[in-house]
C-alpha atoms as one frame of an Amber mdcrd trajectory, in Angstrom:
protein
-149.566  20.417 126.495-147.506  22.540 124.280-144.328  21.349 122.746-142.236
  24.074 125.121-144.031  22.506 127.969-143.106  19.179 126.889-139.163  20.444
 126.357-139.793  22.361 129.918-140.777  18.778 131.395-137.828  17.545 129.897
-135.653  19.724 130.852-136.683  18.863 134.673-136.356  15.342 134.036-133.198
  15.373 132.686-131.738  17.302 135.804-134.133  15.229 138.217-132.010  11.857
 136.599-128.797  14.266 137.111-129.293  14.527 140.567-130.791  11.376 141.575
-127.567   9.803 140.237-125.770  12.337 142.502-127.602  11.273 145.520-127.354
   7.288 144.877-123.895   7.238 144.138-123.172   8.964 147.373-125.894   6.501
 149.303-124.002   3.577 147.349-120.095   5.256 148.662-121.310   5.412 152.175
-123.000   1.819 152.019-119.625   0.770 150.977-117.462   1.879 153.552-120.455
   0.799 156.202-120.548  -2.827 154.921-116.362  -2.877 154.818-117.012  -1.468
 158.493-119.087  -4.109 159.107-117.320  -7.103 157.510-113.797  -6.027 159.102
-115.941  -6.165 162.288-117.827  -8.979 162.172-114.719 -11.398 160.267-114.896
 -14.715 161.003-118.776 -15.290 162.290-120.981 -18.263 161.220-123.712 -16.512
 163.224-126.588 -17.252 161.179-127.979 -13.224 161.108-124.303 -12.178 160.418
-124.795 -14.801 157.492-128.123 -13.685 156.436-126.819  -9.946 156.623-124.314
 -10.840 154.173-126.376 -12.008 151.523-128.223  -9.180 151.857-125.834  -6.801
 151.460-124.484  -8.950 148.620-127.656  -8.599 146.846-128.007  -4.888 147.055
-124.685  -4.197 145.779-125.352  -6.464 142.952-128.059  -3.938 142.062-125.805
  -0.578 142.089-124.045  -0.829 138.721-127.851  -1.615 137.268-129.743   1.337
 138.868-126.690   3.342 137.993-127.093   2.069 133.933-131.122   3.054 134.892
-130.330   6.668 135.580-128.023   7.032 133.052-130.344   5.690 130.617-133.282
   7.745 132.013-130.898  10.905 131.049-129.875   9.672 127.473-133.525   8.872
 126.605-134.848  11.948 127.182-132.374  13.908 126.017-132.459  12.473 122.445
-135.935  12.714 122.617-135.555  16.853 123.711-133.223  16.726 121.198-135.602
  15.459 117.965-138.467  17.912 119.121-135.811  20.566 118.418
């Protein structure tokens, strides 16, 4: 593989991370307002799903800022690395 190939492949990557971020952060918006759908709905329950739902959702938000960071970091790696091979 050339080093323009290598830049090329780059290149790609860096937009890929772009647009992935793109996506997720709308997927993370609409899980949002779904889960404050949700809890406004189901307020008050101690049924043991509802419960178990919760946590759930409690742990996948914990996991947005993180995969955000992931992207991010995806798109700052490569482009310093694009950016020594010149």
């Amino acid at each position: 593989m050339s080093v323009g190939e290598v830049k090329a492949s780059l290149r790609a990557a860096i937009e890929a991370a772009r647009q992935g971020r793109q996506v997720f952060d709308q997927a993370a918006s609409d899980a949002e307002t779904a889960t404050r759908m949700a809890n406004a709905v189901l307020r008050g329950s101690q049924n043991d799903d509802v419960t178990a739902v919760r946590k759930a959702l409690a742990a996948a938000d914990a996991e947005v800022e993180p995969t955000r960071r992931r992207f991010d970091n995806t798109s700052t790696h490569a482009t310093a690395y694009l950016t020594r091979l010149g």
